[in-house]
KOLBALUM-388676 format. One record per residue (C-alpha): x, y, z; residue in three letters; residue number from 1. Coordinates in Angstrom, 1 decimal. Layout:
<sites>
      x      y      z resn resi
      X      Y      Z  ALA  NUM
...
</sites>
This chain:
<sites>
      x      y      z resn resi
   -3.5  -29.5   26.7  UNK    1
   -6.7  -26.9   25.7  UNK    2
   -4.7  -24.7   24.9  UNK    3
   -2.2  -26.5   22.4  UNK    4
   -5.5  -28.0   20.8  UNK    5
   -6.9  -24.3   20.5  UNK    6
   -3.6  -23.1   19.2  UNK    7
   -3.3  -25.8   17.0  UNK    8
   -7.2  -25.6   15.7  UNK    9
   -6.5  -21.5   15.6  UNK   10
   -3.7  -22.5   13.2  UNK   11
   -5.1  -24.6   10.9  UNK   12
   -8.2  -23.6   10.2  UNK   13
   -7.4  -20.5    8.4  UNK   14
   -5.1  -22.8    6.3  UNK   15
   -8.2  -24.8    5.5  UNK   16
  -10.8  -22.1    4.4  UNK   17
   -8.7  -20.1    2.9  UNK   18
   -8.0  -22.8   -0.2  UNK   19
  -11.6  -22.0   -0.8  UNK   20
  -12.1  -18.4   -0.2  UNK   21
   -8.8  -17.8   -3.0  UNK   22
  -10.3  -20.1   -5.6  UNK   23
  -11.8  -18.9   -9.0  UNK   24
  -12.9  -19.8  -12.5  UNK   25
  -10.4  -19.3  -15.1  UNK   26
  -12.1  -16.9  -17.0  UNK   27
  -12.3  -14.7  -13.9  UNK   28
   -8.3  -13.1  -14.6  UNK   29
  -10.1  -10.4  -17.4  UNK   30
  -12.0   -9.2  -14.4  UNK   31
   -9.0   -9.4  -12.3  UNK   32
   -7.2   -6.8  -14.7  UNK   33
   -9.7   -4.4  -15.3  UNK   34
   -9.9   -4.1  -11.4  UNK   35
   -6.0   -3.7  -10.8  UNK   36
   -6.3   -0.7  -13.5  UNK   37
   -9.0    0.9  -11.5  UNK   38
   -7.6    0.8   -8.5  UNK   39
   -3.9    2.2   -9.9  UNK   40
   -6.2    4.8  -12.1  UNK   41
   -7.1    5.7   -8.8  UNK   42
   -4.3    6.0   -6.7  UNK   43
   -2.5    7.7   -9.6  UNK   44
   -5.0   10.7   -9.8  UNK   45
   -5.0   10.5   -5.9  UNK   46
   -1.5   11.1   -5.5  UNK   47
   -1.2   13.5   -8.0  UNK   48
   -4.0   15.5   -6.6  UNK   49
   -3.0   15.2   -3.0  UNK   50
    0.9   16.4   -4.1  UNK   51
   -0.4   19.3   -6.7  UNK   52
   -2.1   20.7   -3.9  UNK   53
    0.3   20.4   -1.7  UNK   54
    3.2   22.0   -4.0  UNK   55
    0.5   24.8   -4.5  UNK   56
   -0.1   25.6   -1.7  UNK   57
    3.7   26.0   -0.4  UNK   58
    4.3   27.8   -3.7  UNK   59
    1.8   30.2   -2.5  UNK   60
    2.8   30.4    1.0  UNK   61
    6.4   31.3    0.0  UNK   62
    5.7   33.9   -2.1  UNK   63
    3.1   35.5    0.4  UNK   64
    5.5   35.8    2.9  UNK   65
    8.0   37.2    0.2  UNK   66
    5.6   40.0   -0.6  UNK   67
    4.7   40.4    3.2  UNK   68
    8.3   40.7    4.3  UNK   69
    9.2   43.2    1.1  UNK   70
    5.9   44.6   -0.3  UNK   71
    7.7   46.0   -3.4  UNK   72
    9.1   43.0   -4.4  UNK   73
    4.9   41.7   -5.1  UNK   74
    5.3   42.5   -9.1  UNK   75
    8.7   40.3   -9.3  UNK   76
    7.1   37.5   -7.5  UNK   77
    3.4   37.4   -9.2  UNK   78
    4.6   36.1  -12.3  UNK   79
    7.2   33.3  -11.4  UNK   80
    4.5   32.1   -8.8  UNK   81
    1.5   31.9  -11.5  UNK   82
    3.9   30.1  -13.7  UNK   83
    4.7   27.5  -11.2  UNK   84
    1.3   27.2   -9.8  UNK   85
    0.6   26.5  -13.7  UNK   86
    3.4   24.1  -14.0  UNK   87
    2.0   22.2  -11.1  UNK   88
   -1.4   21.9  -12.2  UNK   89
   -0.1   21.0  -15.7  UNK   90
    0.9   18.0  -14.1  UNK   91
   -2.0   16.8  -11.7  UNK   92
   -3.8   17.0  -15.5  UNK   93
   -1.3   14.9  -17.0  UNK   94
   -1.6   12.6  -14.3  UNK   95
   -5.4   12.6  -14.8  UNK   96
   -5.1   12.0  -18.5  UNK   97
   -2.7    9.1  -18.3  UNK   98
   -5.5    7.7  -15.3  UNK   99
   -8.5    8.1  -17.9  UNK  100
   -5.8    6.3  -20.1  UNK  101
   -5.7    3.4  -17.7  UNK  102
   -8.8    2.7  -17.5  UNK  103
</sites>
């Protein structure tokens, strides 16, 4: 019998406190806004970040082991890899600018 009332107090008391933990003014939605476009600013230039780098650095991986494995072949490779590495960071700024945007 304790434990069905302990369940059954475990159940509803969340039910209880939380119609009073979720409640808010009516004004309060501007706020409410402005947060939810800092936090996707956020994840936006996150993301961007953590996958430009990643991009770069396999970009630059490949074309290491390129030039290791044929060491002539290093003037063909240098400028295809600094235009992608370019490419890539083009758009981790992008991303950045349309995150300032956001916000």
């Amino acid at each position: 019998m304790k434990k069905k009332m302990l369940g059954l107090v475990a159940l509803l008391t969340p039910m209880l406190v939380a119609s009073t933990a979720f409640a808010q003014d009516a004004g309060s939605n501007e706020n409410d806004v402005v947060m939810a476009k800092s936090i996707a600013a956020a994840l936006a230039i996150g993301l961007a970040a953590f996958g430009g780098s990643l991009g770069q650095g396999r970009a630059a991986a490949a074309a290491l082991e390129g030039i290791a494995r044929n060491p002539n072949a290093s003037g063909k490779l240098l400028v295809p890899m600094i235009l992608g590495l370019a490419l890539i960071e083009s758009l981790v700024i992008y991303a950045f600018v349309i995150a300032l945007g956001l916000v």
